[in-house]
C-alpha positions as CSV (number, residue, x, y, z in Angstrom):
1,X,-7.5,14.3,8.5
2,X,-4.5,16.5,9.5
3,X,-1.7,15.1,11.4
4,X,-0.7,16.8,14.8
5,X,2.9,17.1,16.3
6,X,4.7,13.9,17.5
7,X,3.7,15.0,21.2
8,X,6.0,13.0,23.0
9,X,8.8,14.4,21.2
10,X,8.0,17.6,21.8
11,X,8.0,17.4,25.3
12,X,11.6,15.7,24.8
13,X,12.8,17.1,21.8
14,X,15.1,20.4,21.5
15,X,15.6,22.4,18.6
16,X,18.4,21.4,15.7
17,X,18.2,17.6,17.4
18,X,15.9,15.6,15.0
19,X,15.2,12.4,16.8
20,X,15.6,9.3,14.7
21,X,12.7,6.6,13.8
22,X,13.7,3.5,11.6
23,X,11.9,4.9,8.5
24,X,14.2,7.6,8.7
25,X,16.8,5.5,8.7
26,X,15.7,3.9,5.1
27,X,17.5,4.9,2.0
28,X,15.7,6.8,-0.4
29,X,16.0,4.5,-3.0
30,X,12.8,2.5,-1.3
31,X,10.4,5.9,-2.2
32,X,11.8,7.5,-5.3
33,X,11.0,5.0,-7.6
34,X,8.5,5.1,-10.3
35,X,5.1,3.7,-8.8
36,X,2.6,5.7,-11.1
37,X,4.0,5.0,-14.6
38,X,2.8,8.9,-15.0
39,X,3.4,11.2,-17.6
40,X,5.8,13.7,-15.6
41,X,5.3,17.8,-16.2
42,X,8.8,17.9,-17.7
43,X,7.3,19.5,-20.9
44,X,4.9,21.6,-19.1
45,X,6.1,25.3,-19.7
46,X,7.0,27.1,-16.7
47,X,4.6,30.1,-16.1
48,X,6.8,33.7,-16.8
49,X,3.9,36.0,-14.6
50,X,3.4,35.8,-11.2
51,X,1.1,33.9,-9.3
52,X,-0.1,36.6,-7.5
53,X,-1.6,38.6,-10.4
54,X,-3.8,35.8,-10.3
55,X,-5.6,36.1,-6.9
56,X,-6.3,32.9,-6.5
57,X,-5.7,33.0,-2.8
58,X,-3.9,34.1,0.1
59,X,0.0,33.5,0.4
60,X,2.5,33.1,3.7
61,X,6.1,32.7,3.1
62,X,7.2,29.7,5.4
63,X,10.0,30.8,7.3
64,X,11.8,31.4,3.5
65,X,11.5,27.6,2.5
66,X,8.4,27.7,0.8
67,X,5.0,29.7,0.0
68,X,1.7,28.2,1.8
69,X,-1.2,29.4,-0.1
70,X,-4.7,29.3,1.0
71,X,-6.3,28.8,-2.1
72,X,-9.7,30.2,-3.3
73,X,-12.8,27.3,-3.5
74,X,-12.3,28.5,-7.1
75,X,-9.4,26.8,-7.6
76,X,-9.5,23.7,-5.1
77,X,-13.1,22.7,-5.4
78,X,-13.5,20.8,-2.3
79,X,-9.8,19.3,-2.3
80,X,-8.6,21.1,1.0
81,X,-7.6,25.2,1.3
82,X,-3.6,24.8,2.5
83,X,-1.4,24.1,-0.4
84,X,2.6,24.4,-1.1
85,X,3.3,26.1,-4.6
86,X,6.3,24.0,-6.1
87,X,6.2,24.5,-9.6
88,X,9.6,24.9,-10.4
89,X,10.8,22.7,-7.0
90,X,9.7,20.0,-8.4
91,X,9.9,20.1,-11.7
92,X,9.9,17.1,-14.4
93,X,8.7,15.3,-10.9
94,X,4.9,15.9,-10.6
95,X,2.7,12.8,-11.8
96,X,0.5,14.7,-14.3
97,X,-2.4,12.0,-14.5
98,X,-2.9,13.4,-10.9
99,X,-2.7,17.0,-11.0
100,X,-5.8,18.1,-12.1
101,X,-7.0,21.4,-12.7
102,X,-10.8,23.0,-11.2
103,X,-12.1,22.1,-14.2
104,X,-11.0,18.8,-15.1
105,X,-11.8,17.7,-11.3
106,X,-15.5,19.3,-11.7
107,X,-15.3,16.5,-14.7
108,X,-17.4,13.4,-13.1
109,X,-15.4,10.9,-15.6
110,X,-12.1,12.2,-14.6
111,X,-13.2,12.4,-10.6
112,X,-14.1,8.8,-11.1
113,X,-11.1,7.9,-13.1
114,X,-9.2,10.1,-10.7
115,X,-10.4,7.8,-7.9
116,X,-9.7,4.7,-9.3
117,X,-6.3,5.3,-10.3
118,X,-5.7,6.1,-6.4
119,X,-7.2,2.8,-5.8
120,X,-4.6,1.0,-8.1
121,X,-1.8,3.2,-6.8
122,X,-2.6,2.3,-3.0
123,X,-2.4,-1.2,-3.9
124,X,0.4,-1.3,-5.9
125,X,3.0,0.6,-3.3
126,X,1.2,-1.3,-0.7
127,X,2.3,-4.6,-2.0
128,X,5.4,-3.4,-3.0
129,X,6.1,-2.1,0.3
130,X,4.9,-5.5,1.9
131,X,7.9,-7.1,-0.4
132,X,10.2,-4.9,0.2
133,X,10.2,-5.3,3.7
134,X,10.1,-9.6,3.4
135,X,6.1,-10.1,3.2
136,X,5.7,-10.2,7.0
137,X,2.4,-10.5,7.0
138,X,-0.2,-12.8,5.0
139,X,-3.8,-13.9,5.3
140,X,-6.3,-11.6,7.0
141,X,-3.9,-9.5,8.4
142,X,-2.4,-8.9,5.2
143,X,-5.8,-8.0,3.9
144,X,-6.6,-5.9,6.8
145,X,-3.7,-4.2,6.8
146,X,-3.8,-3.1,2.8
147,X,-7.3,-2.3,3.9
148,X,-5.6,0.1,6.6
149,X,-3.6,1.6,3.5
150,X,-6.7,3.0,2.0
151,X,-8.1,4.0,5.1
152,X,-4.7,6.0,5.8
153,X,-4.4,8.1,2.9
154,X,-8.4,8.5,3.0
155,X,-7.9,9.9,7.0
156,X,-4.9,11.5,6.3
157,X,-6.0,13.6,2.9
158,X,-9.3,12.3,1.3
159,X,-6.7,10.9,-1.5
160,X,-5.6,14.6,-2.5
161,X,-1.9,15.6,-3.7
162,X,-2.0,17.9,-5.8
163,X,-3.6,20.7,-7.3
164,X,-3.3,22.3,-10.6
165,X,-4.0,25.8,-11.9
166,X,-2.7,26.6,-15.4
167,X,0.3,25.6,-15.3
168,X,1.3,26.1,-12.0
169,X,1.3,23.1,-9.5
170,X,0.6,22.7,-5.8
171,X,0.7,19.9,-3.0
172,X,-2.0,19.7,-0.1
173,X,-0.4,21.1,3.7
174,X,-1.9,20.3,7.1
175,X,-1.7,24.4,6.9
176,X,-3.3,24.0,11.0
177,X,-0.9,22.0,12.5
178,X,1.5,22.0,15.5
179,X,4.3,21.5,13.3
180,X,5.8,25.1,11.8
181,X,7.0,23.5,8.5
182,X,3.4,21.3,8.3
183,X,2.9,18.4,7.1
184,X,2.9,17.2,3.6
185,X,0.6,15.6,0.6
186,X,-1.6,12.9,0.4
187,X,-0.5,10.7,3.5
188,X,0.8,13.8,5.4
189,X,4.4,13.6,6.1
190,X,5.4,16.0,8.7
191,X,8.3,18.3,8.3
192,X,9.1,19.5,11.5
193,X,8.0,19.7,15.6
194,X,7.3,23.1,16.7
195,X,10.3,24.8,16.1
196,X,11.8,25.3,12.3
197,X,15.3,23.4,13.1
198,X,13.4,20.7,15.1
199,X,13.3,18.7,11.7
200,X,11.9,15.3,10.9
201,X,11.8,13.0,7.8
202,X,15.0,14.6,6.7
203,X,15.7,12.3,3.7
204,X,12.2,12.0,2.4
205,X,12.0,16.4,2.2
206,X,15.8,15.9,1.0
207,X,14.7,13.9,-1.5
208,X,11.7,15.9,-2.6
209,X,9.9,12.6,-2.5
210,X,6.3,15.5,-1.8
211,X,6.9,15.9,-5.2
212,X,5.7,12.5,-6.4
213,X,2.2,11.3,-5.4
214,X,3.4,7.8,-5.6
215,X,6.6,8.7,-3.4
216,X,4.7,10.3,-0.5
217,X,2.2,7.1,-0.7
218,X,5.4,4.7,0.0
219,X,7.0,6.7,2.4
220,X,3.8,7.2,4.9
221,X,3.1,3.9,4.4
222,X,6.4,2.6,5.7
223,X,5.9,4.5,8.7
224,X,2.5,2.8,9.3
225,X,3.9,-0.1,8.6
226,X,7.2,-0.3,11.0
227,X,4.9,1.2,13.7
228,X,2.5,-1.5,13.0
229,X,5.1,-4.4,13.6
230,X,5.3,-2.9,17.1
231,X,1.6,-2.1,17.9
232,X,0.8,-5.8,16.9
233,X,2.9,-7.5,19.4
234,X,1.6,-5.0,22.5
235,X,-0.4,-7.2,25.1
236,X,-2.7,-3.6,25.0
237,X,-3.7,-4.0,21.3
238,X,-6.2,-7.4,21.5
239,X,-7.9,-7.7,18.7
240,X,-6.5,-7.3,15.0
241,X,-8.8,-3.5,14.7
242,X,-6.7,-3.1,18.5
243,X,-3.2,-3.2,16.6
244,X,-4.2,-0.8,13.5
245,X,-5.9,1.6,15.8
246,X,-3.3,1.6,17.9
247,X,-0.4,1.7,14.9
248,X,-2.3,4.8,13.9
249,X,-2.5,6.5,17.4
250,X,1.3,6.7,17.3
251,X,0.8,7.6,13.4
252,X,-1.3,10.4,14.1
253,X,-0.1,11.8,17.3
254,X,2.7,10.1,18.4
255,X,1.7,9.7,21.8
256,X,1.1,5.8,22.6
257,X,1.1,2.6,20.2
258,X,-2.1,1.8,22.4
259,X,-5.4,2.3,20.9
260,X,-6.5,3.3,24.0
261,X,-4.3,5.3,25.5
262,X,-4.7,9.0,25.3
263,X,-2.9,12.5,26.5
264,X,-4.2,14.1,30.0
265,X,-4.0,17.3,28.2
266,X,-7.7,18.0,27.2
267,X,-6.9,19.6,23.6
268,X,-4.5,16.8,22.6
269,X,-6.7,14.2,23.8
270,X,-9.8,16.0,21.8
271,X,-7.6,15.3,18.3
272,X,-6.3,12.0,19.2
273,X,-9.9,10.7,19.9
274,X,-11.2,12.3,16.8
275,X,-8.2,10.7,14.5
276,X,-8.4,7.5,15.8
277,X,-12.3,7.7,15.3
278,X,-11.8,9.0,12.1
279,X,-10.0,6.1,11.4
280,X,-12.0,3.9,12.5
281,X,-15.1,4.7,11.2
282,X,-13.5,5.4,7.6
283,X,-12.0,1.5,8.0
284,X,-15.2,0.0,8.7
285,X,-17.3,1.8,6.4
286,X,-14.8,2.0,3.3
287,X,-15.7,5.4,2.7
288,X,-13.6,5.8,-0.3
289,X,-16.0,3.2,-1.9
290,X,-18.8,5.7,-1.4
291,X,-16.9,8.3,-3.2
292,X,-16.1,6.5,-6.1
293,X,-20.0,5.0,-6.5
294,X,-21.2,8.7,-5.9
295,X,-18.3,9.5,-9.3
296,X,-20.2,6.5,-10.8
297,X,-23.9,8.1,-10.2
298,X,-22.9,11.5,-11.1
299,X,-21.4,10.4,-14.3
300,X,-24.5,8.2,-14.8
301,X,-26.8,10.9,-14.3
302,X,-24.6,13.5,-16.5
303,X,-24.8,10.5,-19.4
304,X,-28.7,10.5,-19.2
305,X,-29.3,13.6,-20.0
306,X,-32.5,15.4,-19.5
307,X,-34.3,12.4,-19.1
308,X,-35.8,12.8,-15.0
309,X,-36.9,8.9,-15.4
310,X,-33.7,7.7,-16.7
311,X,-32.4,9.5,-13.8
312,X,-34.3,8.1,-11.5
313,X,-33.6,4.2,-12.6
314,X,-30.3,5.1,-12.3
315,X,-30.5,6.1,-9.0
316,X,-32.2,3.3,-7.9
317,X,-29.9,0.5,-9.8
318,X,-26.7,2.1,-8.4
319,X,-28.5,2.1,-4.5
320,X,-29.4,-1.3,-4.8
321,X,-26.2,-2.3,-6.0
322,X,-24.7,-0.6,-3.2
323,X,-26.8,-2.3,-0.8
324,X,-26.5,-5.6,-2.1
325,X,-22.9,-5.2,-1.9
326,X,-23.4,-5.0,1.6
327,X,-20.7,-1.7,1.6
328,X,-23.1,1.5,2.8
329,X,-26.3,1.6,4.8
330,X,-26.6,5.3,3.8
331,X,-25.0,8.1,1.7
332,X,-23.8,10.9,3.1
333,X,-21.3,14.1,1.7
């Protein structure tokens, strides 16, 4: 779920020299547009305390850039610990039908209308991004690589952005990765290689496109994709799962477009197995479709009150219409 260093830069790389990738080369303009159609927090007061009075967590300064906060299960709720505080950094930027607080996200209608509105947004900068870019691909591998979309920002973050408390306002971290500066929101751009000045995707953090769900979406995406258009040509990658696995091998870890070809060094090759897994087991099985029929049951259950035999039949309606889907053989947290 949490994106590791680009390995073979690092082994190349030296500080203050930011190698160059044709994503970075794109112009800002493709990502900081409006996807969402969100109500922005422009209106939102800014908090005048500090967040600290309200111990909601444990704070590092990042080498003076920004504060990493490991926040209490209080306040994320199952949406990841590592978190960027950036309130007033990105202000009149943060999608606010996103951002929802411990309490709203507890809420099985606005989980499962949380969900849903990912779903949209995935598709929506997916096919834009397809567009954009001269609609390279049709048929099934057009469908199996939107499918790979889904499965990316499911891998990357479980479809988390934000976070918000009050009125302050955070984005998810890696918060455990190789890379100093981490990596950021819901498809996990990274910042930086080991070092602070070893910088990467410097006109996406330029741009404060982590600000905008819908901006982060685009801009991981079209860094799938343009490694995708290699993987898929590579006499290694056979088989159309072959060329996304092996597109996200190089997402992930940056070590081969292969999706078989892994680092001798037994710790790196223990995460680059486990992402590409990941991957692929969250592709095949849709897992986000689980999610949002478990949203569906809770709410369900929460509408039929007290009644254990309503309960019950609803239970069993929503499992049968799972299987007869043909989408899960079990459910599972």
């Amino acid at each position: 779920m949490v994106r590791c260093a680009l390995l073979g830069l690092l082994l190349f790389s030296s500080p203050g020299m930011a190698a160059m990738y044709p994503w970075e080369e794109e112009p800002a303009s493709r990502w900081t547009r409006d996807f969402s159609n969100s109500a922005r927090d422009t209106r939102v007061p800014v908090p005048t305390t500090q967040l600290e009075q309200e111990k909601i967590g444990e704070k590092t300064t990042v080498h003076d850039l920004f504060d990493r906060w490991v926040l209490n299960e209080s306040v994320h709720v199952g949406r990841g610990k590592h978190y960027a505080e950036v309130t007033k950094d990105c202000k009149g930027k943060i999608e606010l039908d996103f951002s929802l607080t411990p309490k709203q996200w507890q809420n099985h209608a606005r989980r499962k209308q949380y969900y849903r509105s990912i779903d949209r947004l995935v598709i929506k900068v997916g096919r834009q991004l397809l567009a954009d870019f001269g609609n390279q691909l049709s048929g099934r591998e057009k469908k199996a690589f939107m499918r790979a979309l889904h499965t990316l920002a499911w891998q990357e973050s479980l479809w988390q952005h934000y976070i918000r408390y009050k009125n302050w306002f955070f984005v998810v971290l890696s918060g455990t990765s190789y890379n100093v500066l981490d990596d950021w929101g819901i498809t996990q751009v990274a910042r930086s290689h080991v070092h602070r000045d070893d910088l990467l995707n410097e006109r996406f953090f330029a741009s404060k496109g982590y600000c905008s769900i819908g901006s982060t979406l685009y801009y991981g995406f079209m860094e799938y994709y343009l490694i995708y258009m290699d993987a898929r040509s590579l006499p290694c990658n056979n088989s159309a799962m072959d060329k996304l696995l092996g597109a996200y091998n190089q997402y992930s870890s940056g070590f081969s477009y292969c999706y078989n070809e892994f680092s001798e060094d037994e710790t790196y090759r223990t995460y680059q197995i486990g992402a590409i897994t990941g991957f692929g087991n969250h592709y095949k099985n849709r897992t986000w479709l689980i999610k949002m029929e478990r949203a569906k049951d809770a709410g369900l259950l929460e509408f039929a009150g007290s009644s254990e035999e309503k309960k019950q039949q609803l239970v069993i309606r929503r499992l049968m219409s799972l299987r007869d889907l043909g989408r899960v053989k079990t459910l599972w947290d």
